[in-house]
C-alpha positions in Angstrom: 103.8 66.5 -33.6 100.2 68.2 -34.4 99.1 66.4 -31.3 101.4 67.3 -29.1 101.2 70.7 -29.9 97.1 70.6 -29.5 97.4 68.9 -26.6 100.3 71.5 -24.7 98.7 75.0 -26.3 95.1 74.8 -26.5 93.8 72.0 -24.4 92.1 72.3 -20.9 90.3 69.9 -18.6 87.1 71.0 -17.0 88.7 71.4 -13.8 90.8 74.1 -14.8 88.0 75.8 -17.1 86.2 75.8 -13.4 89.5 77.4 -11.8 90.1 80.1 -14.5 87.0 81.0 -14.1 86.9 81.5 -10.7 89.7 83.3 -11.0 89.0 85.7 -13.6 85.8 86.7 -11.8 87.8 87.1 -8.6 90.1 89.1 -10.1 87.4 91.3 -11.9 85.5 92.0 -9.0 88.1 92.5 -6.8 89.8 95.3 -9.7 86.4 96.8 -9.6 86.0 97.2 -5.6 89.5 98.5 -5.3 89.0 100.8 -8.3 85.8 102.2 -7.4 86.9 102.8 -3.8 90.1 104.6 -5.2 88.2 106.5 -7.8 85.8 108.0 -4.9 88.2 108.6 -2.8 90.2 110.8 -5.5 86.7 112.0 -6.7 88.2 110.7 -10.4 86.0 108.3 -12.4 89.1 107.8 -14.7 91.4 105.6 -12.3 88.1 103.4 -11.5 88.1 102.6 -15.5 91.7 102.8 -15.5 92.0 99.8 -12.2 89.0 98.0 -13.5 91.3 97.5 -17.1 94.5 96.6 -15.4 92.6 93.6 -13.5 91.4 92.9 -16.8 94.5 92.7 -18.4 95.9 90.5 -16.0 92.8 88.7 -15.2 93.3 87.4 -19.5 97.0 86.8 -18.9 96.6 84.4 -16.2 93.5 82.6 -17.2 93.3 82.9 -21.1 96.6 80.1 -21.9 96.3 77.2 -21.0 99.1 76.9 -18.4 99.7 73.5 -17.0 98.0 74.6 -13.6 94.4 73.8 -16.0 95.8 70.7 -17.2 96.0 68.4 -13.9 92.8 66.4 -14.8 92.8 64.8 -18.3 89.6 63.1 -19.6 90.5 59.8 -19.9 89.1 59.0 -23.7 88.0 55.1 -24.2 90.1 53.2 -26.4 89.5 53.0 -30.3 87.3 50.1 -31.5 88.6 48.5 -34.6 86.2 48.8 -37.4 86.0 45.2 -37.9 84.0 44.8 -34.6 80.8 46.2 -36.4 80.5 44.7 -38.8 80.7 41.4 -37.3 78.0 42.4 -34.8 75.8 43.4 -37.8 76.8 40.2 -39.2 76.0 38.3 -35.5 72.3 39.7 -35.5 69.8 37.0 -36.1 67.3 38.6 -39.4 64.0 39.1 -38.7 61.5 37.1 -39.4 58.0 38.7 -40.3 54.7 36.8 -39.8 52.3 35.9 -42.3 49.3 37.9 -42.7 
């Protein structure tokens, strides 16, 4: 149950670490450009900070969780080795031998 629960709410694949953060740096810049062009135009530096938030705002909400559009691409993990297997191929290894001197 843990693991299901780590692996739905707070997992993501570096593809979608790429994509969110692509798209939180879209989203910021373009917030910015639309918010300092609006706050010229009005002559009001208060709407630019106000814009620049929103995108903010919605720039966490859509890139923060880890919706399933930044889960597509799994690492694929290699299996577990069974403990046993080292200790025979401790076992396996010839001992060295040292030369007389």
């Amino acid at each position: 149950f843990e693991l299901l629960i780590k692996k739905c709410f707070f997992s993501q694949d570096y593809k979608g670490q790429k994509l969110a953060e692509q798209i939180f740096q879209g989203i910021i810049l373009v917030s910015a450009v639309i918010g300092f062009i609006y706050g010229y135009i009005t002559e009001q530096f208060g709407w630019t900070v106000y814009i620049v938030m929103a995108g903010f705002a919605l720039s966490c909400v859509l890139t923060l969780p880890p919706w399933p559009m930044y889960r597509r691409n799994p690492l694929k993990w290699l299996p577990v080795q069974e403990s046993g297997t080292e200790e025979k191929k401790v076992a396996d290894r010839k001992p060295k031998r040292h030369s007389k001197s």
